[in-house]
N, C-alpha and C positions, 0 to 999 in steps of 0.2 A: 285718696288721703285716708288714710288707716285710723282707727282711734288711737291705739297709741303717739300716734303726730300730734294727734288735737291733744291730749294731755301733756305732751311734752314742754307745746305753744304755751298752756293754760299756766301749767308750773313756770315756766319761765316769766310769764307775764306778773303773777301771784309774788316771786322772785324780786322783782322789778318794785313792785311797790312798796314790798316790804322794804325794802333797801333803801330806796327813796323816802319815803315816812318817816324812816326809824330815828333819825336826826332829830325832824322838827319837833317829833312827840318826845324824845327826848329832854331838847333841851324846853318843853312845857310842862315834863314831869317836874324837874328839878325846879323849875322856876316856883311851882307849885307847890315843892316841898320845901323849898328855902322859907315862902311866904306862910302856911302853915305853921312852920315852927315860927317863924315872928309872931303869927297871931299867938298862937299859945304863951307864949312868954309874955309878950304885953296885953297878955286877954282880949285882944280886941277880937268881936267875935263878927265881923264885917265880913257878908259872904260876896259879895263884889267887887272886895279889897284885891283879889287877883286875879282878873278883870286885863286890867293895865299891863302890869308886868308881862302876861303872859302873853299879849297880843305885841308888845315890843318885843319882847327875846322870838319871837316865831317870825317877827318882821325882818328881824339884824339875823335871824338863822335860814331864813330865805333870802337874803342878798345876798351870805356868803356864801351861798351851797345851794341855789339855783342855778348857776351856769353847771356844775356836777350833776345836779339833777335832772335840768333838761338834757344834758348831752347822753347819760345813761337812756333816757325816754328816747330820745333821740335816733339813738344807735339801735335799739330797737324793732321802731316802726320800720328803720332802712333794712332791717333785715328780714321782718314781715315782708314787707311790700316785694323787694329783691327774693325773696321765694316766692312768690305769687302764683308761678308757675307750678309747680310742687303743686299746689292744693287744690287745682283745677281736675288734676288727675282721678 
């Protein structure tokens, strides 16, 4: 197994999470910055005021796009494992 294989693996894997992640941090930036500008407008200057929001929108953004997520992870490891042989060499 050559180094360039193991970097290939490693980008692919690096790949993988980013793509998976980029969702749930997503939709916790924006929740973030919805609640933000409400503090500023209504001054309220509560730093655990978003807290709440952003652990529901990460909850409702993991039911929708957890079975896309696991299946990406998924598909994956099947194909690690199914070359297994490959990296013995």
């Amino acid at each position: 197994m050559s180094v360039d294989y193991v970097v290939q693996i490693a980008n692919q894997a690096l790949y993988l999470i980013i793509k998976t992640s980029a969702p749930i941090l997503l939709v916790s930036l924006v929740i973030g910055l919805i609640v933000s500008i409400f503090q500023a407008v209504t001054s309220i200057q509560e730093q655990t005021l978003t807290f709440v929001p952003k652990i529901v929108g990460v909850f409702l953004a993991m039911m929708l796009l957890g079975g896309w997520m696991l299946n990406g992870m998924s598909e994956f490891m099947t194909q690690l494992w199914s070359d297994f042989s490959l990296y013995i060499r």
